[in-house]
C-alpha positions in Angstrom: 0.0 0.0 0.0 1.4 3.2 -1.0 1.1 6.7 1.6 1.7 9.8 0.5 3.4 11.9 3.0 2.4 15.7 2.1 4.4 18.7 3.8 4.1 22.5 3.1 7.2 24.5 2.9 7.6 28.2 3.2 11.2 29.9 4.3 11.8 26.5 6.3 15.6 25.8 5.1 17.1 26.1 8.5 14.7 23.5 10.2 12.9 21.1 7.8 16.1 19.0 7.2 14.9 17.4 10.4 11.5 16.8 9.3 12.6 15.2 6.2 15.1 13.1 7.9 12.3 11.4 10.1 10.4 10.7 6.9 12.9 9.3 5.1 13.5 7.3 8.0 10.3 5.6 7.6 10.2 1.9 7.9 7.4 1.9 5.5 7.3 1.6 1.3 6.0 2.3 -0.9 6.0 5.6 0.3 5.5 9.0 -1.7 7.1 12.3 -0.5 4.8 15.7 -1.5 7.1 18.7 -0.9 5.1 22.0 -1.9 7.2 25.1 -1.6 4.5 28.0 -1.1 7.0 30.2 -2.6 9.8 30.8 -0.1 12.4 33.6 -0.2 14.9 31.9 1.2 17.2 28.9 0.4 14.2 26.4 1.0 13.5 25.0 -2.4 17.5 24.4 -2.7 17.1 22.4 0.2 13.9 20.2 -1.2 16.0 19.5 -4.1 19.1 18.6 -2.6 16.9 16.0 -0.4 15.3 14.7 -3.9 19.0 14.7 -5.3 20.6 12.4 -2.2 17.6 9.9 -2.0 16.4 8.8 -5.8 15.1 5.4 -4.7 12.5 7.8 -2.9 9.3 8.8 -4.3 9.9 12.7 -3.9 7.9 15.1 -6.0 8.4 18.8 -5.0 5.9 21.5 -6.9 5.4 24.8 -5.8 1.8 27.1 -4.9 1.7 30.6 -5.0 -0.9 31.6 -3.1 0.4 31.9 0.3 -1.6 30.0 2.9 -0.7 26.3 4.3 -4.1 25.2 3.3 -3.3 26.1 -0.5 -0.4 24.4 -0.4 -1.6 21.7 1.3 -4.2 21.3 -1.5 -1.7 21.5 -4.2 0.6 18.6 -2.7 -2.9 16.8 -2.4 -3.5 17.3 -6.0 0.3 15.5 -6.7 -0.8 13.0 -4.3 -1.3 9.0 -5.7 -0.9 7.0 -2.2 -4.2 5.3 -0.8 -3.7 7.1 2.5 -2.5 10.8 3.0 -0.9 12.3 5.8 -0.5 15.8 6.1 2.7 16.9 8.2 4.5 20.2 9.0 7.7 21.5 8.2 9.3 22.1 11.5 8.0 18.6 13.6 9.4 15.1 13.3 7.8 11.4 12.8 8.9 8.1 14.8 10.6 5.9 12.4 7.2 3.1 13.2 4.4 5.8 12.2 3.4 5.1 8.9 3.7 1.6 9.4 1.7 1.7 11.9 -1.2 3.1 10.3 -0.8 0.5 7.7 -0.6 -2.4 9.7 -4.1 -0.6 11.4 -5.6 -0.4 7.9 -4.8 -3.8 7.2 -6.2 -5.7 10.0 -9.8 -3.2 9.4 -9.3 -4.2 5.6 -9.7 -7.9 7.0 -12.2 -8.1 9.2 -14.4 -6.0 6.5 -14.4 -2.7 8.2 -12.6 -0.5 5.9 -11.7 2.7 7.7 -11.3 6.5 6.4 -10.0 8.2 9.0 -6.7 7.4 12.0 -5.8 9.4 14.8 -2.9 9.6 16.5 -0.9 10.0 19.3 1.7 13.4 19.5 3.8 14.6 22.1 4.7 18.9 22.5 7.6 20.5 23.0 8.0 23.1 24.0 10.4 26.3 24.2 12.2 25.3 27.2 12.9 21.5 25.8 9.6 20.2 28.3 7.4 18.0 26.7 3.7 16.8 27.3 1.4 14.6 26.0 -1.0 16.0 23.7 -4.9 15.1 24.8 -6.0 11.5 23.2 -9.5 10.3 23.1 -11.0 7.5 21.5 -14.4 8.3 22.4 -16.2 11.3 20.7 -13.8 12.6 18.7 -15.8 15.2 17.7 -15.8 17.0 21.1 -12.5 16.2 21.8 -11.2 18.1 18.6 -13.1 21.0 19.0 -11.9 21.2 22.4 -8.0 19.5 21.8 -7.7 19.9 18.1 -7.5 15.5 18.0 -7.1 16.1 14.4 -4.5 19.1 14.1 -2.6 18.8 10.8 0.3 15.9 12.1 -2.3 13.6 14.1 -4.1 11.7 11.3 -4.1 10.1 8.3 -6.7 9.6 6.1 -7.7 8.0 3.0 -7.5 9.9 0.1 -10.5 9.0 -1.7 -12.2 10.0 1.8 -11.0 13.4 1.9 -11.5 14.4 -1.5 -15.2 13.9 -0.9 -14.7 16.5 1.6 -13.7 19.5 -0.7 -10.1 19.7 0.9 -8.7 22.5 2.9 -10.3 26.4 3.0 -7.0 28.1 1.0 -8.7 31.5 2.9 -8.1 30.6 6.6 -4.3 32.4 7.4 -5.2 30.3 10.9 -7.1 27.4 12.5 -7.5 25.7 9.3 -6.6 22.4 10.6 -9.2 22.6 13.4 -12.2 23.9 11.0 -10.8 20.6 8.6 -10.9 18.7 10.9 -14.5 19.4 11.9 -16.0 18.7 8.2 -14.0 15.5 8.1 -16.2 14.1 11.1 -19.3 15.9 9.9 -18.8 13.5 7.0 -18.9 10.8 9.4 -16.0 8.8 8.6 -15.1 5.2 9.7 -12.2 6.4 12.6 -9.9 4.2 14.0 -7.1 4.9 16.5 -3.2 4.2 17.0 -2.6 2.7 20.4 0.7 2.6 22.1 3.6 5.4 22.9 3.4 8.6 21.1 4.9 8.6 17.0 4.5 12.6 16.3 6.5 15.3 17.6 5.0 19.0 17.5 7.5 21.5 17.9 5.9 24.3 20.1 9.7 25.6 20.0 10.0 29.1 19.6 8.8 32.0 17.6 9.5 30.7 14.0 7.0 27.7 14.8 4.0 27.0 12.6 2.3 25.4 15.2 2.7 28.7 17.5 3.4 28.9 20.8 0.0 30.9 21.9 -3.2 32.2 21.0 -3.3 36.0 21.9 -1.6 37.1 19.5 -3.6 35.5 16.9 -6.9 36.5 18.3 -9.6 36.9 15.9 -8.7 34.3 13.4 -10.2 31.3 15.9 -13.1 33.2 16.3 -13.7 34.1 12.3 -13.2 30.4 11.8 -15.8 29.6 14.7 -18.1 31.6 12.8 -17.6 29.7 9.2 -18.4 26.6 11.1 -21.3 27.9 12.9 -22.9 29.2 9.6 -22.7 26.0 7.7 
């Protein structure tokens, strides 16, 4: 079963070696590797290719999306995108070497008792600026109030089949913010088969300093969550 692996890159070339190390690290093939460069003014689309130079046994295709939101480019690494399953990952955070496999060998054994799934969430672990870490909330029971009060299904905890979330019109390229949180919401509105990964933690979310997509707080972001809370209440 091939996964694509799909992960947005804008002015990243200090930091996303490390991301791209943990996914070539994967003890999973066949694997596909979706770099999108949203345009960056530094020396990250030297970096992509360099990686796609050094690993040719790899699947890498790296393409490019001008319109400058993570949830464009997202979209245009999902259009290159020919795995079964999708996972969508960030620039700046790292994989355990097990991850994919594990949401294969979780697919398989649904696949066999005849309970195809669309939709697996994961564990992920925070980090934060002063090197502390924390478990990131888990639930396997309503997941639907546990994203909208966790974020379950921020961009790095799931993957999902692809055929699933095309049928769910993909990410909203307007949203500068809390994208991932309004996605995740329509995904379970269109009540997906969800299954969950067990065991220690695979994702790391770097909550590490200023630079970090993730952020490190709300305040200074205020207004975005609540336009976003207002798409969602209005559909």
């Amino acid at each position: 079963m091939e996964v694509s692996i799909i992960i947005p890159v804008y002015n990243r070339a200090n930091v996303v070696q490390a991301t791209l190390e943990s996914v070539l690290a994967q003890t999973h093939r066949p694997l596909q590797v979706v770099l999108v460069d949203n345009c960056s003014t530094d020396d990250t689309l030297q970096v992509l290719e360099t990686f796609r130079k050094e690993h040719p046994s790899l699947n890498i295709v790296i393409t490019q999306e001008e319109h400058h939101t993570a949830g464009a480019a997202r979209n245009r690494g999902f259009e290159e995108a020919t795995g079964e399953w999708v996972l969508f990952f960030d620039s700046d955070d790292q994989m355990e070497p097990g991850l994919v496999a594990s949401y294969v060998k979780k697919i398989e054994r649904a696949n066999k008792r005849g309970k195809a799934l669309d939709l697996i969430s994961a564990r992920s672990t925070l980090v934060f600026p002063d090197g502390s870490k924390r478990q990131a909330p888990f639930h396997k029971r309503d997941l639907f109030a546990n994203h909208i009060l966790h974020g379950q299904l921020a961009t790095q905890r799931y993957a999902v089949r692809r055929e699933f979330f095309a049928s769910t019109d993909g990410w909203n390229i307007n949203l500068p913010g809390w994208n991932d949180w309004e996605l995740g919401l329509r995904l379970l509105l269109a009540r997906p088969h969800v299954a969950y990964l067990g065991g220690k933690s695979q994702v790391i979310i770097n909550h590490n300093g200023a630079d970090s997509i993730t952020g490190t707080e709300f305040h200074s972001r205020r207004g975005q969550w609540e336009h976003v809370i207002d798409i969602m209440i209005n559909e």
